[in-house]
Backbone atoms as SQL, in Angstrom:
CREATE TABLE atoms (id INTEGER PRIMARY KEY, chain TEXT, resi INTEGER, resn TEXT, atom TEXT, x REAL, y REAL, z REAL);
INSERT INTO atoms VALUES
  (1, 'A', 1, 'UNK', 'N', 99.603, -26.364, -14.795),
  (2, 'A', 1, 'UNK', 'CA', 99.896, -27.387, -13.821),
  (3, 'A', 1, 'UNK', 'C', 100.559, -28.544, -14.547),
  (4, 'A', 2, 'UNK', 'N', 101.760, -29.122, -14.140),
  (5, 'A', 2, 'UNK', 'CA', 102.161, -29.807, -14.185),
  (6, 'A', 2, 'UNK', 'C', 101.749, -31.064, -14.145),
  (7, 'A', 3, 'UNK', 'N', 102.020, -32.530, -14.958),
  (8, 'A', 3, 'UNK', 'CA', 101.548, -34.050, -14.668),
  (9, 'A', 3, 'UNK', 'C', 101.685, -34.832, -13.456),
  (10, 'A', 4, 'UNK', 'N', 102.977, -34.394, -12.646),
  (11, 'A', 4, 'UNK', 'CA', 103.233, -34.447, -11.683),
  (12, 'A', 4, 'UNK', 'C', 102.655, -33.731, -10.506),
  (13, 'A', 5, 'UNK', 'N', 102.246, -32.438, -10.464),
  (14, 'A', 5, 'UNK', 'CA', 101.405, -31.933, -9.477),
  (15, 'A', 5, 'UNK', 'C', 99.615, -32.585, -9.674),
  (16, 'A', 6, 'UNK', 'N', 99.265, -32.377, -11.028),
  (17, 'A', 6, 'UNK', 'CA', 98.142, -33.382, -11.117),
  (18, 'A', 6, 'UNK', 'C', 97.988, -34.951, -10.465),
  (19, 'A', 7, 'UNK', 'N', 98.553, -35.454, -10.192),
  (20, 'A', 7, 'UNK', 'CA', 98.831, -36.836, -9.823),
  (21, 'A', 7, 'UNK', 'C', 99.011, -36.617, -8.225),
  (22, 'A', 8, 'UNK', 'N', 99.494, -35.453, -7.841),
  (23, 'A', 8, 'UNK', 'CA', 99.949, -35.787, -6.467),
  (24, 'A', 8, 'UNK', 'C', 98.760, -34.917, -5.362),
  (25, 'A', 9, 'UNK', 'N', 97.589, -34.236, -6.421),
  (26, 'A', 9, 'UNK', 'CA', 96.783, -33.534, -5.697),
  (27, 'A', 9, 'UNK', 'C', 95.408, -34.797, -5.440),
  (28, 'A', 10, 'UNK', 'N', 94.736, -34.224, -3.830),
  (29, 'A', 10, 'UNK', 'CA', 93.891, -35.250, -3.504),
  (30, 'A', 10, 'UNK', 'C', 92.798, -34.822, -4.655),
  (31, 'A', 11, 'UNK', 'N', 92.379, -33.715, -4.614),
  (32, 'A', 11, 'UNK', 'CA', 91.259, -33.125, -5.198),
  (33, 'A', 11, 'UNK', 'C', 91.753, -31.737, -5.562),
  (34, 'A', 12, 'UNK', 'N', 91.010, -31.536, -7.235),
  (35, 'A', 12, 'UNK', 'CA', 91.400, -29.808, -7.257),
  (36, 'A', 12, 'UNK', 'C', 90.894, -29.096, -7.160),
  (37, 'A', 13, 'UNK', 'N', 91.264, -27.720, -6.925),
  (38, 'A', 13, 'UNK', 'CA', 90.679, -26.548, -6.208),
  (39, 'A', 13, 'UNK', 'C', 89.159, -26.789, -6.854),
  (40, 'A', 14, 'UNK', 'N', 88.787, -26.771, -8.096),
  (41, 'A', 14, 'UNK', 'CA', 87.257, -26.839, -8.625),
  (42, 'A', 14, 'UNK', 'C', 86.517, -27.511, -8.333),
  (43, 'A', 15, 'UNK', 'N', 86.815, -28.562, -7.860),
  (44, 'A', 15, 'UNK', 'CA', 86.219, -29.917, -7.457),
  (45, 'A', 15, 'UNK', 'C', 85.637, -29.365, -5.222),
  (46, 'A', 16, 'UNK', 'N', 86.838, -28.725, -5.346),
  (47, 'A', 16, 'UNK', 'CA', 86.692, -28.328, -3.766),
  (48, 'A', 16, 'UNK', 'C', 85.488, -27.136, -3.612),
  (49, 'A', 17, 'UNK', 'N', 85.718, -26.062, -4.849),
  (50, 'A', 17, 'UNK', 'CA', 84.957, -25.136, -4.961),
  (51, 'A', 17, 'UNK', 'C', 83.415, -25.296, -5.034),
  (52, 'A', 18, 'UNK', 'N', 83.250, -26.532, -6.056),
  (53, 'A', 18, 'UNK', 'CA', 81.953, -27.443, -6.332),
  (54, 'A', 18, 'UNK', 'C', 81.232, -27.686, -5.566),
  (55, 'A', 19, 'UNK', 'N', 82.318, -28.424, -4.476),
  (56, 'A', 19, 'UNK', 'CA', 81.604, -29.041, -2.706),
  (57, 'A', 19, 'UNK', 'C', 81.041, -28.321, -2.304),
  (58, 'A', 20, 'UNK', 'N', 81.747, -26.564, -1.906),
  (59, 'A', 20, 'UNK', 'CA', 81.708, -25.972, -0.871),
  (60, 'A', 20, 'UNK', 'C', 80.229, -25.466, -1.353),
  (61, 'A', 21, 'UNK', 'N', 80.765, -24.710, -2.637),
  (62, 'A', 21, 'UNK', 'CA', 78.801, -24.419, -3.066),
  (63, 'A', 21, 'UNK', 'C', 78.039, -24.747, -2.816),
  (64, 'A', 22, 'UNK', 'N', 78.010, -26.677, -2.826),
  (65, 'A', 22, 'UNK', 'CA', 76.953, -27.415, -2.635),
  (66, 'A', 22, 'UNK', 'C', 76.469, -27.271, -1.338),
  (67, 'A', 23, 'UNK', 'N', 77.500, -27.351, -0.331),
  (68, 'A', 23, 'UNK', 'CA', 77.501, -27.193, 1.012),
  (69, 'A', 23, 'UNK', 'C', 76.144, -25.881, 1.672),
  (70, 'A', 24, 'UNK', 'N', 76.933, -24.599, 0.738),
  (71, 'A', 24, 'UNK', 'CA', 76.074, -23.565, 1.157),
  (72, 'A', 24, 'UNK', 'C', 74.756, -23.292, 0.422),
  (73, 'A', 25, 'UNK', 'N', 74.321, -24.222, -0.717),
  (74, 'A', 25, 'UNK', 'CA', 73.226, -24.417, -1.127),
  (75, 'A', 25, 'UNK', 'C', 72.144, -24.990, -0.508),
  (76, 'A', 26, 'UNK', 'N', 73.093, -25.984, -0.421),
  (77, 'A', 26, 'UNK', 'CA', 71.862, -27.184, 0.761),
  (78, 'A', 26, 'UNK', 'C', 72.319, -26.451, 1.710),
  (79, 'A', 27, 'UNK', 'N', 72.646, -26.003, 2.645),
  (80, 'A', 27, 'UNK', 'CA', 72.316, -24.989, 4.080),
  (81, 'A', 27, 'UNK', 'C', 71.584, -23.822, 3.729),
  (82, 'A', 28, 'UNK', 'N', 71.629, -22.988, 2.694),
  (83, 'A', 28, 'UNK', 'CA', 70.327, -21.921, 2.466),
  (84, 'A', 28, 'UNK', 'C', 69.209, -22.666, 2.363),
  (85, 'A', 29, 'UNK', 'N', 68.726, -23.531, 1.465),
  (86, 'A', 29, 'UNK', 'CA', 67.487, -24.354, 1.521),
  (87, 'A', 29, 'UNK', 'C', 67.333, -25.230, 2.757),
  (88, 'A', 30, 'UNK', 'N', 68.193, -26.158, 3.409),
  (89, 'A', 30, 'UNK', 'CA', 67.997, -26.521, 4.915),
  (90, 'A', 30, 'UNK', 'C', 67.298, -25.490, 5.865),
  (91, 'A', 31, 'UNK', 'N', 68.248, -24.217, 5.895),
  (92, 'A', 31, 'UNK', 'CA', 67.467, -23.300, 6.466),
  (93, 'A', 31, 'UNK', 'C', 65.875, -22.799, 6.102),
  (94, 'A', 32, 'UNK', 'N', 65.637, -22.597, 5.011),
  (95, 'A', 32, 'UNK', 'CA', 64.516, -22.057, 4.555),
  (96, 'A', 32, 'UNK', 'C', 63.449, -23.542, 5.317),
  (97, 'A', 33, 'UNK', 'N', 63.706, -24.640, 4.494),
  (98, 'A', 33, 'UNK', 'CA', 62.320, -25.573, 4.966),
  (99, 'A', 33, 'UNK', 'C', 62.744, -25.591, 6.303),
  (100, 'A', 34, 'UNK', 'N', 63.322, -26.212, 7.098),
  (101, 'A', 34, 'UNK', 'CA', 63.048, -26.063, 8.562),
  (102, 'A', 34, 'UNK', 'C', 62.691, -25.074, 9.574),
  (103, 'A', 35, 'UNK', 'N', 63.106, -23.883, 8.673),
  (104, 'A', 35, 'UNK', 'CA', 62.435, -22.513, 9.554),
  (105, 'A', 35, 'UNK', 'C', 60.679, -22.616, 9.422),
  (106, 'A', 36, 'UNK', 'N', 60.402, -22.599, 7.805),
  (107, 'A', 36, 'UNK', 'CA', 58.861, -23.003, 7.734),
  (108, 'A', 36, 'UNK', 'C', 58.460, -24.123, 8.434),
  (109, 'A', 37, 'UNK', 'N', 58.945, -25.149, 8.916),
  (110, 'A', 37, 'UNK', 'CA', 58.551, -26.448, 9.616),
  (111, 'A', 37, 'UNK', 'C', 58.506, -26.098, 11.049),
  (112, 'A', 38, 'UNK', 'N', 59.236, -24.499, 11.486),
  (113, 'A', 38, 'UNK', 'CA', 59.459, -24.717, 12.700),
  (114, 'A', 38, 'UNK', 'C', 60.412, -25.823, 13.485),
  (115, 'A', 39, 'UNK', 'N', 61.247, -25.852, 13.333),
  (116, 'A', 39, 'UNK', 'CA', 62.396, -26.907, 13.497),
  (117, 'A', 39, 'UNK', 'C', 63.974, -26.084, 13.512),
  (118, 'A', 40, 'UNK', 'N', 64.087, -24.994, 14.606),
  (119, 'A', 40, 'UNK', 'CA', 65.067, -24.186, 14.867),
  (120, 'A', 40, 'UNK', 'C', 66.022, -25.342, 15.099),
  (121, 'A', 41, 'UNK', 'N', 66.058, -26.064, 15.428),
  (122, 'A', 41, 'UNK', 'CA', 67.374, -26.986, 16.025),
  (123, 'A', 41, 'UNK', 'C', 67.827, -27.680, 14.818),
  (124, 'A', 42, 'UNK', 'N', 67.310, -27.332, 13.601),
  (125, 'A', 42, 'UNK', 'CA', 67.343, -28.330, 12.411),
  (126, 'A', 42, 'UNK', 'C', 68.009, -26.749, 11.717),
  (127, 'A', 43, 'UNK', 'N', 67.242, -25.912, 11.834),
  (128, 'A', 43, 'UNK', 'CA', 67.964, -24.730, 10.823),
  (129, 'A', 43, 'UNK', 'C', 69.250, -24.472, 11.637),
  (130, 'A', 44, 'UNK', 'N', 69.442, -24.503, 12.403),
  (131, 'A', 44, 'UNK', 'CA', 70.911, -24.169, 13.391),
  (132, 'A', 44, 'UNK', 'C', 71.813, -24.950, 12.738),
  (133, 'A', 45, 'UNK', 'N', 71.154, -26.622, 12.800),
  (134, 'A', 45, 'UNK', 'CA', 72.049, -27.161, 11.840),
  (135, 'A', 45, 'UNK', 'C', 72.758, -27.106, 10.792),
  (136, 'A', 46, 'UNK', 'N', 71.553, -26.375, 9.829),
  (137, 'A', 46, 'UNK', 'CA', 71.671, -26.358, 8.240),
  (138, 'A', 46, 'UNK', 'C', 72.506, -25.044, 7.996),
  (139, 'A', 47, 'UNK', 'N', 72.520, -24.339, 9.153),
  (140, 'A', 47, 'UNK', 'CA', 73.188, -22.988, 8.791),
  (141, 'A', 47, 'UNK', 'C', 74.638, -23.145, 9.225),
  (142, 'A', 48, 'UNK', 'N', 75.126, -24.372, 9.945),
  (143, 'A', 48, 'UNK', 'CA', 76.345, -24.334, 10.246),
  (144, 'A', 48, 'UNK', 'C', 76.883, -24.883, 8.947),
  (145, 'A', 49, 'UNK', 'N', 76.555, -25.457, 8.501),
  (146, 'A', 49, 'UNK', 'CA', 76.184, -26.719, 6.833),
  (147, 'A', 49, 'UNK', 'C', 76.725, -25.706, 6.341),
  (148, 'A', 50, 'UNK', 'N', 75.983, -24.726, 6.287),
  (149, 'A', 50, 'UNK', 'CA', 76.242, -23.538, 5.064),
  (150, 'A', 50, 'UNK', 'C', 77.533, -22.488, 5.363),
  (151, 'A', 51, 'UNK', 'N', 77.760, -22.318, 6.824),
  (152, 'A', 51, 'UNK', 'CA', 79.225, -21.840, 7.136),
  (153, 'A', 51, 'UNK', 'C', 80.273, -22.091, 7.018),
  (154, 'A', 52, 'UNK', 'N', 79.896, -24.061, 7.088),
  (155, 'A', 52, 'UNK', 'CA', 80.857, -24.663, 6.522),
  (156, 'A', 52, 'UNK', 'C', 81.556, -24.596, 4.846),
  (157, 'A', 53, 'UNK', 'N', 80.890, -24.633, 4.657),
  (158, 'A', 53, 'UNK', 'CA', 80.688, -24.267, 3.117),
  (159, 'A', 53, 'UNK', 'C', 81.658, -22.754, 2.383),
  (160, 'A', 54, 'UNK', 'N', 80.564, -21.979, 3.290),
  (161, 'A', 54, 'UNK', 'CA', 81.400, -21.069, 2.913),
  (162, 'A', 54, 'UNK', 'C', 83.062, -20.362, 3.357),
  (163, 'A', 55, 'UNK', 'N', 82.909, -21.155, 4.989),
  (164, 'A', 55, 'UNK', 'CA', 84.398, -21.171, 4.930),
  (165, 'A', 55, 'UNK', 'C', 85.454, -21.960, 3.993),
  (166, 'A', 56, 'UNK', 'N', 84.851, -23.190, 3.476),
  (167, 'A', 56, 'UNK', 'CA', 85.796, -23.594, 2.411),
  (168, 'A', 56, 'UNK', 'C', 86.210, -23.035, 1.194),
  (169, 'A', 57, 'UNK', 'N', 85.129, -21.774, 0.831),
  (170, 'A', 57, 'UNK', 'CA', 85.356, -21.438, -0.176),
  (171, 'A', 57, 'UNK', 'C', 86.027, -19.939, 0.164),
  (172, 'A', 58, 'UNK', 'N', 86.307, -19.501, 1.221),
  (173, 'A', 58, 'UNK', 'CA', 87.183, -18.376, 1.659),
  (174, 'A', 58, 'UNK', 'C', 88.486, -18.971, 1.440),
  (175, 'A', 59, 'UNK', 'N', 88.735, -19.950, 2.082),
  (176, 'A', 59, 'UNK', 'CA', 89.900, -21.139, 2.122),
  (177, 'A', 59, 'UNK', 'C', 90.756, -21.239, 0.911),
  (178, 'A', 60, 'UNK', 'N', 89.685, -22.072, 0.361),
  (179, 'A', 60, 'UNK', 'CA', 90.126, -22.206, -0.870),
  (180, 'A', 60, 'UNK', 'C', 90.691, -21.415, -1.948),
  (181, 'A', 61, 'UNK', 'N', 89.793, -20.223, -1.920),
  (182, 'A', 61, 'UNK', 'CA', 89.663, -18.463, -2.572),
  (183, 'A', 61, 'UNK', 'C', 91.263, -18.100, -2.285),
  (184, 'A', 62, 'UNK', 'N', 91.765, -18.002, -0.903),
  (185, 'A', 62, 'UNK', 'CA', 93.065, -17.714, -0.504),
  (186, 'A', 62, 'UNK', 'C', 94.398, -18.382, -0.365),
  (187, 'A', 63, 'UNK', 'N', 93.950, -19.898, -0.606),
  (188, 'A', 63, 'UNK', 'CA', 95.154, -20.499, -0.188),
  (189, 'A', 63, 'UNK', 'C', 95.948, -20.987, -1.244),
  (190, 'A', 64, 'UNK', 'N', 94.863, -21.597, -2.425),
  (191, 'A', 64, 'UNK', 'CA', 95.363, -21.930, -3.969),
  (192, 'A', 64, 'UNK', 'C', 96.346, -20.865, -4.552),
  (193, 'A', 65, 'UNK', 'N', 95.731, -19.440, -4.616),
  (194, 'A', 65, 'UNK', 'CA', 96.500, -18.558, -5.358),
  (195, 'A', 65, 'UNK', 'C', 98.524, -18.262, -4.982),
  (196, 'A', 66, 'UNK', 'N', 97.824, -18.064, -3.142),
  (197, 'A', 66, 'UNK', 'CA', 99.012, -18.228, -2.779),
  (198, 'A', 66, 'UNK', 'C', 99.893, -19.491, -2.653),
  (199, 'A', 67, 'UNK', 'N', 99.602, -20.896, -2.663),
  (200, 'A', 67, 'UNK', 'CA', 100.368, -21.871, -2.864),
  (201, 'A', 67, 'UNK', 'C', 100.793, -21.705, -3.987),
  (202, 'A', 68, 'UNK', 'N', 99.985, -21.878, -5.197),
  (203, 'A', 68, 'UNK', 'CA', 100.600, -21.426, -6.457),
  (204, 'A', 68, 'UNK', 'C', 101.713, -20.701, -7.067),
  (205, 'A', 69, 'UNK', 'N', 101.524, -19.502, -6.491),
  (206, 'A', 69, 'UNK', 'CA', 102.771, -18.726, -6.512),
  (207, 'A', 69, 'UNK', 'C', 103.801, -18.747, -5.621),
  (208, 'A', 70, 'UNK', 'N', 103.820, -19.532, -4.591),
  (209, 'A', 70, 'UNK', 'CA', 105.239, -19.785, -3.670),
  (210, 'A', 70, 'UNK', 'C', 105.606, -20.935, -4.275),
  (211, 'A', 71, 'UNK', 'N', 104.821, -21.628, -5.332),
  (212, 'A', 71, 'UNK', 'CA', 105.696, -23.014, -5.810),
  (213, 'A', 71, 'UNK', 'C', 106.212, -23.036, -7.587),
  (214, 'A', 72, 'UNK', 'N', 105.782, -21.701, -7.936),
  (215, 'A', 72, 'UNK', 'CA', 105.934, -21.356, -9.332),
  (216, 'A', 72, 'UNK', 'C', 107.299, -21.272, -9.584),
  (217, 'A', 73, 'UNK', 'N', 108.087, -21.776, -10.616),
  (218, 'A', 73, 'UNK', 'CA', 109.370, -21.932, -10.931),
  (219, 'A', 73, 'UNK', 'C', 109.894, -20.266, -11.882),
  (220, 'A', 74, 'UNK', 'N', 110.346, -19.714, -11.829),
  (221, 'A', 74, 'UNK', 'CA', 110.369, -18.586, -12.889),
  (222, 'A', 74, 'UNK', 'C', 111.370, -19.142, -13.494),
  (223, 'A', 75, 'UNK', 'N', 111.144, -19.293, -14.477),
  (224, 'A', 75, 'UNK', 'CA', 112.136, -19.682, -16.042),
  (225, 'A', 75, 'UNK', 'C', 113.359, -18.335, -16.222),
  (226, 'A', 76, 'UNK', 'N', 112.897, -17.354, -16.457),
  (227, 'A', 76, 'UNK', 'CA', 113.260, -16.043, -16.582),
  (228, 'A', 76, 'UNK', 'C', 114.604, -15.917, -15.177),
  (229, 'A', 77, 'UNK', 'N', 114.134, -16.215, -14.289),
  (230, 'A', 77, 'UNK', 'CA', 115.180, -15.904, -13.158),
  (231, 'A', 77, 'UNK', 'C', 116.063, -16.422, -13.356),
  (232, 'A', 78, 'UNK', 'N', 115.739, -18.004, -13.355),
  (233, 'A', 78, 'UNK', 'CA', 116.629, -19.203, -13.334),
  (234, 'A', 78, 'UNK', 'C', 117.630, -19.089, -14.575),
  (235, 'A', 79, 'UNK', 'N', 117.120, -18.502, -15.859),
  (236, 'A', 79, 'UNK', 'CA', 117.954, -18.401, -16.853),
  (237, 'A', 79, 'UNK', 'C', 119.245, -16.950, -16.516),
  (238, 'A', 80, 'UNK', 'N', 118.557, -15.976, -15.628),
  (239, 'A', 80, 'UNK', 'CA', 119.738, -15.045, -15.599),
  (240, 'A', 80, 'UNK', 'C', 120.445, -15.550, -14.272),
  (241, 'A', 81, 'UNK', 'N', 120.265, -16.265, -13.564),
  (242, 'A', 81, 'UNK', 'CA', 121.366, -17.112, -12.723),
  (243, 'A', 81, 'UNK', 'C', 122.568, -17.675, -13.463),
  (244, 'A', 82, 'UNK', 'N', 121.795, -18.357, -14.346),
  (245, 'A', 82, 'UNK', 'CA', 122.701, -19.363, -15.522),
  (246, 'A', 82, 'UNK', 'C', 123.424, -18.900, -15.810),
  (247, 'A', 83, 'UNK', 'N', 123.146, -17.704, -16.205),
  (248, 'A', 83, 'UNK', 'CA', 123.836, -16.495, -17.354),
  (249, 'A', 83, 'UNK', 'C', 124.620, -15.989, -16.424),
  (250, 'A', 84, 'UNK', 'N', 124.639, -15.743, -15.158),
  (251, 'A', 84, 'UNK', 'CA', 125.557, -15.112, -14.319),
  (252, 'A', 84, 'UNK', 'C', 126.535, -15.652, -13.752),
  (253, 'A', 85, 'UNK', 'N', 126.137, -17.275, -13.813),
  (254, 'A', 85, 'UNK', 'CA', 127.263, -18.168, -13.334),
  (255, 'A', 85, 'UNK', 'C', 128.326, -18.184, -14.822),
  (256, 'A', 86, 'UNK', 'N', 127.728, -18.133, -15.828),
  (257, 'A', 86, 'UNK', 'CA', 128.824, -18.893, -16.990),
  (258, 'A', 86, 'UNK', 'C', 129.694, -17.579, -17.144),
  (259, 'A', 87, 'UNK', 'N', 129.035, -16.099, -16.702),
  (260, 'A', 87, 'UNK', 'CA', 130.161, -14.808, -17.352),
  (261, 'A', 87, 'UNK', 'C', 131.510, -14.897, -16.253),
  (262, 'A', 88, 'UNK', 'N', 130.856, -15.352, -14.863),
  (263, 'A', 88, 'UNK', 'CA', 132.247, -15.688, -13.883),
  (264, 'A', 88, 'UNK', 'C', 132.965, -16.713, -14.021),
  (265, 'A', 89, 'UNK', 'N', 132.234, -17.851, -14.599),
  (266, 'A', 89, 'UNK', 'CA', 133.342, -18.681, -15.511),
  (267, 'A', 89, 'UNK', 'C', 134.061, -18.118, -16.218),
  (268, 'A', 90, 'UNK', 'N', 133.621, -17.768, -17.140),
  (269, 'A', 90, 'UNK', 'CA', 134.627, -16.748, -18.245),
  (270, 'A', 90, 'UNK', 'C', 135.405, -16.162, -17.631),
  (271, 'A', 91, 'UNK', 'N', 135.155, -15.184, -16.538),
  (272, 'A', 91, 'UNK', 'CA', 135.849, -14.441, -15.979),
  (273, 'A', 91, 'UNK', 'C', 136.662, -15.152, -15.300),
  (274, 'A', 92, 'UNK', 'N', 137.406, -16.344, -14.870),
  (275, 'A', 92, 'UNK', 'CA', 138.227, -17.218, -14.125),
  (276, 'A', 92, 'UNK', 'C', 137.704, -18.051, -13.030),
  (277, 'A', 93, 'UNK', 'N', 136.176, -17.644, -12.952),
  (278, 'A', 93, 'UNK', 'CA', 136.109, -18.453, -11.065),
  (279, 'A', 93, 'UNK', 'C', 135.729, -19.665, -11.332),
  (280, 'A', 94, 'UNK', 'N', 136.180, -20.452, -10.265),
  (281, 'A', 94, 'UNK', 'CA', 135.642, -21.803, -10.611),
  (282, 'A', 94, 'UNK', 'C', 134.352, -22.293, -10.276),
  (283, 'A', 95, 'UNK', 'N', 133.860, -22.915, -11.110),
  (284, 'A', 95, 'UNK', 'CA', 132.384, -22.887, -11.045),
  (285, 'A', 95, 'UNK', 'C', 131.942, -23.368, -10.269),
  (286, 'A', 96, 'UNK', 'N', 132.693, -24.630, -9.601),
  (287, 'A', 96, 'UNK', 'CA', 132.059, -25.794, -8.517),
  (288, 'A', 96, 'UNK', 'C', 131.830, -24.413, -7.517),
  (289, 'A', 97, 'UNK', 'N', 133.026, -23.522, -6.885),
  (290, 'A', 97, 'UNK', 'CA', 132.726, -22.810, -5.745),
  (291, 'A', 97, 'UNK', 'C', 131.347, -21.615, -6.163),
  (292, 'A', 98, 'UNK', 'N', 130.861, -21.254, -7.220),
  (293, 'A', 98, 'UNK', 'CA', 130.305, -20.317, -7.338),
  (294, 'A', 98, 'UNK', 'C', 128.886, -21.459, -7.637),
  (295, 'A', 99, 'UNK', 'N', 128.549, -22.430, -7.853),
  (296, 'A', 99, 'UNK', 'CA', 127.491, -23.027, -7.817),
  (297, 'A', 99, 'UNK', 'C', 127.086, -23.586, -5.956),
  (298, 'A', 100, 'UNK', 'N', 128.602, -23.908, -5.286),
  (299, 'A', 100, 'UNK', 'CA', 128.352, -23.900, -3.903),
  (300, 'A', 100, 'UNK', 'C', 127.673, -23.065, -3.174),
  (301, 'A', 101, 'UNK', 'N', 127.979, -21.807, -3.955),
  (302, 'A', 101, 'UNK', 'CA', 127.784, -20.216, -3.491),
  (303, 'A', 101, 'UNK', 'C', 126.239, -20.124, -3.439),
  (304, 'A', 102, 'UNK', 'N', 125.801, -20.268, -4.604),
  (305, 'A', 102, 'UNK', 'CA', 123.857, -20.233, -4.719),
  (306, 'A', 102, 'UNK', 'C', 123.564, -21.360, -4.076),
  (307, 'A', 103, 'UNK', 'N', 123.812, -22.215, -4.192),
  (308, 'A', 103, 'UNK', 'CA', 123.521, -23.333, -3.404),
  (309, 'A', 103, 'UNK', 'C', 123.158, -22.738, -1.830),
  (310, 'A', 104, 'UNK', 'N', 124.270, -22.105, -1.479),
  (311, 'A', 104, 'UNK', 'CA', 124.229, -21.795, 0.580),
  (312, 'A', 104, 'UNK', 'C', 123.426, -20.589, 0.325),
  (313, 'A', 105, 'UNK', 'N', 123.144, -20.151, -0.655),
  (314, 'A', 105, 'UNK', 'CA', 122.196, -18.725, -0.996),
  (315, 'A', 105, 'UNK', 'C', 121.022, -19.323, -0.933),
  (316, 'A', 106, 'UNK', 'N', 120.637, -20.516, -1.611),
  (317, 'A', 106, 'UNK', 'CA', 119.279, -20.628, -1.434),
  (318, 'A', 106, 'UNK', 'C', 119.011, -21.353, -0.274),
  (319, 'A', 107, 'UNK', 'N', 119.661, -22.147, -0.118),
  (320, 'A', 107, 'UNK', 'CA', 119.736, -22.634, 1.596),
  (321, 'A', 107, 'UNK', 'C', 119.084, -21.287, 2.995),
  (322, 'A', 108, 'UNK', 'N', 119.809, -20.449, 2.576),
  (323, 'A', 108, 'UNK', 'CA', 119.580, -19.057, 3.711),
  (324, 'A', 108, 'UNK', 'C', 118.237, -18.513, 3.298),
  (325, 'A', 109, 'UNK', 'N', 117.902, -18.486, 1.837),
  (326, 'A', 109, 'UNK', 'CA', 116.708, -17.554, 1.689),
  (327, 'A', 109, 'UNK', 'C', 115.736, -18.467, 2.222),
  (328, 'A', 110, 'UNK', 'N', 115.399, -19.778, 1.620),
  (329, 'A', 110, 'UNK', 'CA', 114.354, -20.660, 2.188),
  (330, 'A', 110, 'UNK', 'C', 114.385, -20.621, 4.089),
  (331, 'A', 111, 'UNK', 'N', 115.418, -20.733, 4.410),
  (332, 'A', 111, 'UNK', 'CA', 115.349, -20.865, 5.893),
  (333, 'A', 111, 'UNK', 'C', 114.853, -19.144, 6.601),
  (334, 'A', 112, 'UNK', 'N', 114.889, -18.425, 5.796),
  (335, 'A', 112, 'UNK', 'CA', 114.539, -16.751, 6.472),
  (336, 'A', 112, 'UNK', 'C', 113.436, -17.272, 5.809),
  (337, 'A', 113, 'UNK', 'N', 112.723, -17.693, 4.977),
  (338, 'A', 113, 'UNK', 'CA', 111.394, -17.326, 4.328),
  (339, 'A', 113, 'UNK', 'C', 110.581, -18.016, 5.063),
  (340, 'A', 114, 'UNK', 'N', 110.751, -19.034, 5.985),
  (341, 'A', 114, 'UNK', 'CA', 110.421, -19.882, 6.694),
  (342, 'A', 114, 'UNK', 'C', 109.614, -21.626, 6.264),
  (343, 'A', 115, 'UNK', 'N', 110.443, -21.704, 4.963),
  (344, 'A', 115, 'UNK', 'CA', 110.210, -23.049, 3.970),
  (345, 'A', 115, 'UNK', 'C', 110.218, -24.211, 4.644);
């Protein structure tokens, strides 16, 4: 991760992961003493506590990995782009139109990918 993505996140995934645990900790034990207390309207509570919980950590489980990788830069790609623009230089084309070219290329892929 980047200094810049560090800075611009509210909280990170571990910190979220931390919560959610806590969440479904204290709702397994909520549940347990209020069931012994007899206090169903209190364990109903504590068990939503704990759904909550664990939906954050389904959430979380699925959404990090995939944000991650739709925002990952590949070095490797970007360098055989490079490499493909400078051999059509060589080869005569002019570069402004063949950098226009990826340019309206990535324009189209983001807009089909639904970016």
């Amino acid at each position: 991760m980047s200094a810049a993505d560090a800075r611009t996140r509210l909280l990170a995934p571990g910190t979220v992961r931390g919560l959610a645990l806590l969440l479904c900790a204290t709702g397994i034990v909520g549940m347990i003493v209020t069931s012994i207390a007899d206090r169903v309207d209190a364990a109903i509570a504590f068990g939503f506590l704990g759904a909550t919980g664990a939906l954050a950590l389904l959430l979380v489980g699925v959404l990090v990995p995939a944000v991650e990788a739709a925002s990952a830069w590949d070095e490797e790609q970007a360098a055989a782009v490079e490499d493909a623009i400078r051999r059509l230089v060589a080869a005569g084309a002019d570069e402004d139109d063949i950098r226009a070219t990826v340019r309206a290329a990535i324009r189209l892929g983001r807009r089909s990918a639904g970016d």
